[in-house]
N, C-alpha and C positions, 0 to 999 in steps of 0.2 A: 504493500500500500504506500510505504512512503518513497519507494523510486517512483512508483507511479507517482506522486505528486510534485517530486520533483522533476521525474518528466514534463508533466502537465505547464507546471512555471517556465521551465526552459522552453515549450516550442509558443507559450506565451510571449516570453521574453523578444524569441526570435521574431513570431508574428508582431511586432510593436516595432524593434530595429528592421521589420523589411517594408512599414507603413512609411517609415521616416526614410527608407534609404541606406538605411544601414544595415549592409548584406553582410552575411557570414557568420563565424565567434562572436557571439555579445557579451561585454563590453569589448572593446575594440580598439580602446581609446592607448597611448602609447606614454610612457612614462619617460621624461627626458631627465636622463643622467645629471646627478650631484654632484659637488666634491667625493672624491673618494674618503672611504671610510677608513681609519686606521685604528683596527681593533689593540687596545691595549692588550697584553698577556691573560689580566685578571678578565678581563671584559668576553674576549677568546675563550676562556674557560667556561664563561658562564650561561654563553650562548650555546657552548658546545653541549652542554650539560642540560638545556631546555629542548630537544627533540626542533632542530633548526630543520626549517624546509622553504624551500622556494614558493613563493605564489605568482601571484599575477602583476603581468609587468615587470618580472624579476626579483619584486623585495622580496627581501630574507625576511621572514617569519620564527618566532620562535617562541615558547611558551605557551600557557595557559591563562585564564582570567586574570587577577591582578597585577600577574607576571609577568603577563604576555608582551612582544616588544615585536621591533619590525624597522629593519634598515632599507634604504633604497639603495638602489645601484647610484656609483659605483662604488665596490666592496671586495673582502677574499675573507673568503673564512679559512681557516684551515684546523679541522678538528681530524681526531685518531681513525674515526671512518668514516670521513666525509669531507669533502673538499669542493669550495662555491665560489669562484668567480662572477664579477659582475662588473665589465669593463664596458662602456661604451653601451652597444646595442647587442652584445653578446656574453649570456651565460653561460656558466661551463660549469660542469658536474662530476667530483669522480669520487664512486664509494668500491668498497672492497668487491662490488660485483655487481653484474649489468644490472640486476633487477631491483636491487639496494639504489643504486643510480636514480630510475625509473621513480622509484618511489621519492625521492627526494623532493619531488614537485608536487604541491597542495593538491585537489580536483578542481578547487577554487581556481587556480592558476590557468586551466584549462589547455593545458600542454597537453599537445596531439588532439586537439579534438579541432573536428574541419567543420561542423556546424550544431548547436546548440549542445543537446549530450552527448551528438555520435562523434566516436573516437578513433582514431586511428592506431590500432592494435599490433602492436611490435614484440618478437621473440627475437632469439638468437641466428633464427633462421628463417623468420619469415613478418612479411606484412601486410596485413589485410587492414579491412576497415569494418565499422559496422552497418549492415545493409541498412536501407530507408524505407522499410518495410512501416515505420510508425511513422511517418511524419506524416502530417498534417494536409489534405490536400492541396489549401492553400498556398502552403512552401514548397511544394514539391518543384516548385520551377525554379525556386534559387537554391534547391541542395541539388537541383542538377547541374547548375554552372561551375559549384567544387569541383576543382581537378587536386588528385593526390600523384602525387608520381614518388620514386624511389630510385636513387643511382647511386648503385655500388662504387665504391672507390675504382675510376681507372675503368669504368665499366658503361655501357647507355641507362639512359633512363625507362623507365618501367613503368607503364599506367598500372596504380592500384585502384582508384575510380576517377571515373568519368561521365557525366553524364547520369548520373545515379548508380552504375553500374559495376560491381567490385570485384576487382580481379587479385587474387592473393597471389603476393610477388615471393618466389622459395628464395634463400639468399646461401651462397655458400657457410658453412659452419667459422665463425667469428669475424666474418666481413666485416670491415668498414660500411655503413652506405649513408646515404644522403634524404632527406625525407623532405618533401617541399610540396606543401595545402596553398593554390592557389583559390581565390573568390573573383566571382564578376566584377564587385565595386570593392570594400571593402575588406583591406588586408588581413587577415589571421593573425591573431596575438604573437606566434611562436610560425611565421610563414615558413623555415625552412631549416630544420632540425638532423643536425650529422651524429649518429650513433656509433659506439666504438665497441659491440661486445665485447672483446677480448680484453679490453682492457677499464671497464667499466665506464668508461666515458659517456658524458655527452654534452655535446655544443649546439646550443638553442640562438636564432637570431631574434630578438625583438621586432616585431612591428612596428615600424617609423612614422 
């Protein structure tokens, strides 16, 4: 019941941003880079120690209610399993393992997702999206202008969808590859995201 309702909010959501014009991820809006942050030792510690994770538009998030804190880009954290850059229009992520990585970013933050809840599903070796089987019929004509494509390091690009239509791209076992959610009008929070299985990586660009 309550995905469902949070379904229900989000192709609201969407339905309001495609009344105004504003196709794609909602919000959409782009967060322009601060001074950089220079985490004291103590400070380092204690963010480390608060379950630190990425949201949207790149701030760092960390804590719980009265605890709870939040840097903008740009930033570095650097904790025992977990490592957050935030230079400019690009985040970077490395935990001890892809999927530790993956997790580092909020749902809030809505990395990989190409329109309202639907997401773009990544393994070690593969990437698919999730079908449009639920939208709305009213949107059904701006989640068909999402293009996802995928390019392996050194390799072509790969339609994952198009058109509404999803094709799951196999990837060699610990590839590099490239992950890039285009929209008609407006651009995706997180337009073109490089994944590094092997080495837990991942490099997110901002939306400008």
């Amino acid at each position: 019941m309550k995905r469902q309702q949070r379904r229900s909010a989000a192709w609201m959501q969407a339905a309001v941003a495609g009344a105004l014009g504003l196709v794609g991820c909602v919000p959409t809006s782009s967060v322009i880079p601060n001074d950089f942050t220079d985490f004291s030792d103590a400070q380092q510690a204690a963010i480390c120690a608060a379950s630190p994770r990425v949201g949207l538009m790149g701030i760092l998030e960390y804590g719980t209610g009265a605890a709870a804190g939040s840097v903008p880009p740009d930033y570095a954290l650097n904790c025992p399993d977990l490592r957050v850059t935030a230079e400019r229009w690009t985040v970077t992520v490395w935990a001890p393992t892809f999927t530790a990585a993956l997790a580092a970013f909020l749902p809030e933050a809505e990395f990989l997702t190409y329109y309202a809840d639907l997401r773009v599903r990544v393994t070690d070796t593969q990437v698919s999206a999730d079908p449009i089987d639920s939208v709305p019929e009213t949107l059904l004509d701006e989640v068909r202008r999402v293009t996802v494509t995928v390019t392996p390091l050194g390799g072509p690009a790969q339609l994952v969808l198009r058109g509404g239509v999803v094709t799951p791209v196999t990837l060699e076992p610990g590839a590099t590859y490239r992950i890039d959610i285009r929209t008609d009008r407006t651009p995706n929070p997180w337009p073109s995201v490089t994944l590094d299985p092997a080495s837990g990586t991942v490099q997110a660009q901002l939306a400008r």
